[in-house]
C-alpha positions as CSV (number, residue, x, y, z in Angstrom):
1,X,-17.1,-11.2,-7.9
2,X,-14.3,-8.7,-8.4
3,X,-14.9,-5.3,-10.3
4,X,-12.4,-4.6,-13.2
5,X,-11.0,-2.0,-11.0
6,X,-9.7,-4.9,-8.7
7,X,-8.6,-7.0,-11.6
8,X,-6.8,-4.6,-13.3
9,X,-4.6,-3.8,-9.7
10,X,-3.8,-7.4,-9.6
11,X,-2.6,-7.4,-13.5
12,X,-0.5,-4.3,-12.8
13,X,0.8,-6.7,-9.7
14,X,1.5,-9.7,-12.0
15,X,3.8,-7.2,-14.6
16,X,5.3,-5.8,-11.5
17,X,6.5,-9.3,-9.8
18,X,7.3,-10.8,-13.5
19,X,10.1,-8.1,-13.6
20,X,10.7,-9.1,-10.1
21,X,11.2,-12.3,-11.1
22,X,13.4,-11.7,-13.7
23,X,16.0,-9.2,-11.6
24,X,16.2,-12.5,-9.2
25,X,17.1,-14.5,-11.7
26,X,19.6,-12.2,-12.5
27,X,20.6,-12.6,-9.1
28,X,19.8,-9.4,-7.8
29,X,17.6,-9.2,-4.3
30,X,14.0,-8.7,-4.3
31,X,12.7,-10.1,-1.7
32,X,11.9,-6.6,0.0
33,X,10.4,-5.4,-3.5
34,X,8.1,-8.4,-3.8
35,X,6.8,-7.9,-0.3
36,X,6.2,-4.4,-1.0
37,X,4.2,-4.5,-4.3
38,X,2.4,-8.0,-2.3
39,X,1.3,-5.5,0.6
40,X,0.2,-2.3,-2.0
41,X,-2.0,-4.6,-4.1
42,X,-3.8,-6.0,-1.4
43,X,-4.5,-3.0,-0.4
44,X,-5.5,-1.6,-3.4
45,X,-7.8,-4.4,-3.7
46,X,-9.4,-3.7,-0.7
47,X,-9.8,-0.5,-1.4
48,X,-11.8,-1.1,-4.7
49,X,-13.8,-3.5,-2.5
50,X,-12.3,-7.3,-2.9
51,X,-12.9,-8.8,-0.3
52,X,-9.9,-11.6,1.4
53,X,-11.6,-14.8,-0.5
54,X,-11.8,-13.3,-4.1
55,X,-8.3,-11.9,-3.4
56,X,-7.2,-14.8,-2.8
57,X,-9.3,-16.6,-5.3
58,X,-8.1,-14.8,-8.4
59,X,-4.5,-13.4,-7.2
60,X,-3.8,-16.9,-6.3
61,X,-4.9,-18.3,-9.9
62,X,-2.8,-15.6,-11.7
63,X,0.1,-16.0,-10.0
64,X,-0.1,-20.4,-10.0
65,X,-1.2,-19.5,-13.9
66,X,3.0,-17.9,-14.0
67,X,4.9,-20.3,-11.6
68,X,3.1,-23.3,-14.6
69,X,4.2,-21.3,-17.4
70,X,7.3,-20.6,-16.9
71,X,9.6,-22.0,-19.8
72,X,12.9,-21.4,-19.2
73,X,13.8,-20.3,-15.4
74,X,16.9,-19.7,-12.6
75,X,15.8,-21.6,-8.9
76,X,15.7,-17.9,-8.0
77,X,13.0,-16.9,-10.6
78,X,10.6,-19.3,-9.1
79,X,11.3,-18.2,-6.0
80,X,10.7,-15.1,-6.4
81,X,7.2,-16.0,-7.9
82,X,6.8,-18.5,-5.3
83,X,7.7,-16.0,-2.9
84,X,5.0,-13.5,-3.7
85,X,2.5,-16.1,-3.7
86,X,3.2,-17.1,0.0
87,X,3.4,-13.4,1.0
88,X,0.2,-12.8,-0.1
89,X,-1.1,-15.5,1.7
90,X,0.6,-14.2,5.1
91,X,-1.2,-11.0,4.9
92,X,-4.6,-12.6,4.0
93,X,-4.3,-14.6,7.2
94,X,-3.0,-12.4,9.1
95,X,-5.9,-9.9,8.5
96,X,-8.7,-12.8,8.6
97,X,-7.0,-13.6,11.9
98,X,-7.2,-9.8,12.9
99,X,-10.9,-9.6,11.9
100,X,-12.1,-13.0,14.0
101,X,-10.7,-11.3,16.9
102,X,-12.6,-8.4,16.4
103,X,-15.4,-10.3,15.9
104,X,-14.8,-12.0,19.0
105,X,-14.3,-9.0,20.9
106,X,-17.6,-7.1,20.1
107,X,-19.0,-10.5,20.4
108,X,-17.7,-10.7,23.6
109,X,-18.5,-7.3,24.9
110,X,-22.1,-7.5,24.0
111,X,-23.1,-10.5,25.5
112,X,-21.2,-8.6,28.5
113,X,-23.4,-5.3,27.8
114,X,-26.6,-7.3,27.8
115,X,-26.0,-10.1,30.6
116,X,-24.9,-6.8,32.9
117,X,-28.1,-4.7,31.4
118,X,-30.3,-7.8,32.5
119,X,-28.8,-8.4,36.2
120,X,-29.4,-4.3,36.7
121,X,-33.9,-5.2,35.6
């Protein structure tokens, strides 16, 4: 469960990428703006101790709850949303990726640390 600490980054996030949104539609480029604000509230997130599945869980929700309501918007408005959405996803797998492998390294290393310690009895 997320702590309003975390909620409260990923509502600053939404406000941030709905004015995002808006400057594309106005064709202006975001796209480096959108992965920016993406990166700093995961971080933040993480930092007020979300972990990658609520993350996902409830920035995901927020940001499908936009993309479905938006009335009246350019290609480039929903892409922009779109956009943020799959960047946030990127990051999540790329650091889920990043943790199994560091999983499988200390796994790795101490079945190595024991199967040496027992050939040395």
């Amino acid at each position: 469960m997320l702590n309003s600490f975390a909620e409260d980054i990923a509502g600053r996030y939404v406000l941030i990428v709905r004015k995002l949104a808006e400057m594309a539609g106005a064709n202006l480029i975001v796209g480096d703006l959108i992965r920016n604000a993406t990166r700093n509230c995961l971080v933040g997130m993480h930092a007020a101790g979300a972990e990658s599945f609520e993350i996902r869980q409830h920035l995901g929700a927020l940001i499908a709850s936009h993309i479905h309501a938006l009335q009246v918007h350019s290609d480039r408005t929903l892409a922009a949303w779109v956009h943020a959405r799959n960047h946030m996803e990127f990051l999540l797998f790329i650091e889920e990726r990043e943790e199994l492998a560091l999983r499988d390294e200390a796994g790795a290393g101490a079945g190595a640390g024991a199967g040496a310690g027992g050939l040395m009895h």
